[in-house]
C-alpha positions in Angstrom: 74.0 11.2 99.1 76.6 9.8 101.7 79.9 11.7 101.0 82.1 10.4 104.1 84.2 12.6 105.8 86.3 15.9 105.6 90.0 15.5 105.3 90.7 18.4 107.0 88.1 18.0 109.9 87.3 14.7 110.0 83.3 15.3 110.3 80.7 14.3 108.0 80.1 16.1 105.0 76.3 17.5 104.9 74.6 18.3 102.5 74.8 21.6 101.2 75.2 23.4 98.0 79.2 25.1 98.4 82.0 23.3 97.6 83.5 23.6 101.0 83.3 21.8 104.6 80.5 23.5 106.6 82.7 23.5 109.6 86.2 23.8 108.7 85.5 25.5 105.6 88.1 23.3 103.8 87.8 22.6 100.1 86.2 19.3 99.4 87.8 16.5 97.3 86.3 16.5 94.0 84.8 13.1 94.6 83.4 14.7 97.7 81.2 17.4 96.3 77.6 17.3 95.6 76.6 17.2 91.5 74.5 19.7 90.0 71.6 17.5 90.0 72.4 16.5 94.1 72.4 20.3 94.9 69.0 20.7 93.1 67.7 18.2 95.3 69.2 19.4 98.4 67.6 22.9 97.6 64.3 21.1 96.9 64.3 19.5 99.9 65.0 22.2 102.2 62.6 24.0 100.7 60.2 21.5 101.2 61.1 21.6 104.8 60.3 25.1 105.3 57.3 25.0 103.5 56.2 21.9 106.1 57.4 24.3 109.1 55.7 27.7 108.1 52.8 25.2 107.8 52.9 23.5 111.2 53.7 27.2 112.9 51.7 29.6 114.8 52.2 33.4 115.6 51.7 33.9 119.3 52.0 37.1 120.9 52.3 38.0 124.9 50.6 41.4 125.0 51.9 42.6 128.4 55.4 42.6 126.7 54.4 43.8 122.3 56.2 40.4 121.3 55.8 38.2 119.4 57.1 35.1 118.1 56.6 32.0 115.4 56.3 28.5 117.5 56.5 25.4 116.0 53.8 22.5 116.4 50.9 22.2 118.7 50.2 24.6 121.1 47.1 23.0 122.2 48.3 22.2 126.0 48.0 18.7 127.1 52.1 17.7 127.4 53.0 16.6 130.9 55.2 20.3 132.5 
C-alpha cells in the first residue's frame, strides 16, 4: 500500500482514510490516494490494533494522588531501572 511521497511535503504518504497529506494537508495526486477497498483495510487494521492494546492494558491507579491511568504491557517488574 506504498504510495511514495507528497508533492507538496516531500514525506511519505501514510495510510489513512482523507484524501489529503497528514502533515502538510496538501491534496493528494489521484494516483496517490488510498481506494475504497485500501481504506476499508486501513480502518480494519487499526481497529485491530486497538482491540490488541485495550487487550494488553492495565488500569493502575496511585491512591495518594485519585489518578488513574491505562498502561500498556507488563507491569509485572523484572526490567533492569
Amino acid at each position: 500500500m506504498l504510495k511514495g511521497k507528497c508533492h507538496s511535503c516531500d514525506r511519505m504518504i501514510q495510510k489513512t482514510v482523507t484524501d489529503t497529506c497528514i502533515y502538510c494537508g496538501a491534496s493528494l495526486e489521484a494516483g496517490q490516494r488510498f481506494t475504497a477497498e485500501e481504506k476499508k483495510e486501513i480502518l480494519r487494521l487499526k481497529q485491530k490494533l486497538a482491540e490488541d492494546r485495550r487487550a494488553n492494558s492495565v488500569v493502575v491507579s496511585n491512591p495518594s494522588t485519585g489518578s488513574t491511568f491505562l498502561a500498556a504491557g507488563d507491569l509485572s517488574g523484572g526490567g533492569d531501572c
